[in-house]
C-alpha positions as MATLAB code, in Angstrom:
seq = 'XXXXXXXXXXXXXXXXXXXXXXXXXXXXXXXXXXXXXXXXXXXXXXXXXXXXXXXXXXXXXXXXXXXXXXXXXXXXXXXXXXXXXXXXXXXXXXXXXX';
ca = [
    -176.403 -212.724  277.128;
    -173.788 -211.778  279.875;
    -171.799 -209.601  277.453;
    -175.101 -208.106  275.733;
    -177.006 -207.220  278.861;
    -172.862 -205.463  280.106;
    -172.982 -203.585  277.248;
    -175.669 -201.946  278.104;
    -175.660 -201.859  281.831;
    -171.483 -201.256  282.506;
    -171.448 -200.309  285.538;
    -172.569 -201.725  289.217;
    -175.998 -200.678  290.092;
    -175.561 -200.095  293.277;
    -172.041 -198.226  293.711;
    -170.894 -197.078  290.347;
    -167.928 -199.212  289.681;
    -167.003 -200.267  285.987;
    -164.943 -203.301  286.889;
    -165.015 -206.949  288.074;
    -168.976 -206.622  287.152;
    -171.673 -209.524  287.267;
    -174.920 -209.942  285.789;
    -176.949 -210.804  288.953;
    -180.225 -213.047  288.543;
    -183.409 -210.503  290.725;
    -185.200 -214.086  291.026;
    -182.876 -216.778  290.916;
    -183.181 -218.797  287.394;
    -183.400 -222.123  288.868;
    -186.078 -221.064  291.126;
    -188.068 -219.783  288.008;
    -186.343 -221.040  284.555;
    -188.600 -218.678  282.681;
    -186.467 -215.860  283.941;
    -182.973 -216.941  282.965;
    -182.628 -214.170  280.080;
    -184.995 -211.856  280.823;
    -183.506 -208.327  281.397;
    -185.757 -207.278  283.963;
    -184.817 -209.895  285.778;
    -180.904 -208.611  285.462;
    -178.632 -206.221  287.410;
    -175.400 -205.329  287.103;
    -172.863 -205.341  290.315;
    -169.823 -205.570  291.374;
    -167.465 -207.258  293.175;
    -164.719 -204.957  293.764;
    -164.136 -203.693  297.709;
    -167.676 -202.990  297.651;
    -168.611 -206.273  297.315;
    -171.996 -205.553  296.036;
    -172.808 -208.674  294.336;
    -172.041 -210.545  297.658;
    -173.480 -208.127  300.187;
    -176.400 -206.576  298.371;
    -177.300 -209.465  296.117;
    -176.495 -212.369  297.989;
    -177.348 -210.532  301.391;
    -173.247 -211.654  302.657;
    -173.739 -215.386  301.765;
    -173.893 -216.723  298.434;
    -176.302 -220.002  299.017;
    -178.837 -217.241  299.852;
    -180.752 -214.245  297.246;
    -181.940 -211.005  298.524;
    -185.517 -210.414  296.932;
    -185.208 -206.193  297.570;
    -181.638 -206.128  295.488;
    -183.163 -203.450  293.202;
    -184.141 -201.485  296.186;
    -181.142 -201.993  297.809;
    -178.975 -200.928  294.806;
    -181.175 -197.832  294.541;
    -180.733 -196.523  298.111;
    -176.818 -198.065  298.511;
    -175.839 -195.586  295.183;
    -178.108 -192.195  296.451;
    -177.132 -192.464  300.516;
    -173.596 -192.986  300.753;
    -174.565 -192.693  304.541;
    -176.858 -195.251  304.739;
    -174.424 -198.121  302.664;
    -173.828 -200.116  305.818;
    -177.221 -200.010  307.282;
    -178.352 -201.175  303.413;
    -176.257 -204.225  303.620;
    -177.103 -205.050  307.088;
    -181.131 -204.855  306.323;
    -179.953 -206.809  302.633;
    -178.901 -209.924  305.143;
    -181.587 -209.631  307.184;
    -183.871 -209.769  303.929;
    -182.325 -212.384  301.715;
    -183.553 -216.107  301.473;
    -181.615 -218.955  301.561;
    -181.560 -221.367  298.755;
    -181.084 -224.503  299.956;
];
């Protein structure tokens, strides 16, 4: 599924890159199983020195998910001005998991 849904989404949502990318879970599977391999539920990003996965995803801590990650993605790739303030609003906004 990882290498499918990459195929067709190679490059971080959120700040272009094309390498180190992960297939990030919106909703986290084990919160809802039903969403495990559903695309929608899928985005790409990275985890070169942007760090998306961790700070836009994750909202800086990976025992946490960030609901608004689409969102987030969106704005952090359009305002390169507003990148910081996304990933400070990203940890404000993400739940923790356990």
């Amino acid at each position: 599924m990882r290498d499918h849904f990459l195929a067709d989404h190679h490059e971080c949502a959120a700040c272009g890159a094309r390498g180190w990318l992960q297939v990030h879970h919106v909703r986290p599977f084990h919160l809802d199983p039903s969403l495990e391999l559903v695309t929608e539920n899928l985005v790409t990003l990275c985890m070169t020195a942007e760090r998306c996965h961790l700070d836009l995803g994750h909202g800086g801590d990976f025992d946490a998910f960030n609901p608004h990650v689409l969102d987030d993605a969106r704005e952090f790739r359009l305002d390169r001005a507003a990148r910081e303030r996304v990933r400070v609003e990203a940890k404000a906004r993400s739940h923790r998991l356990f």
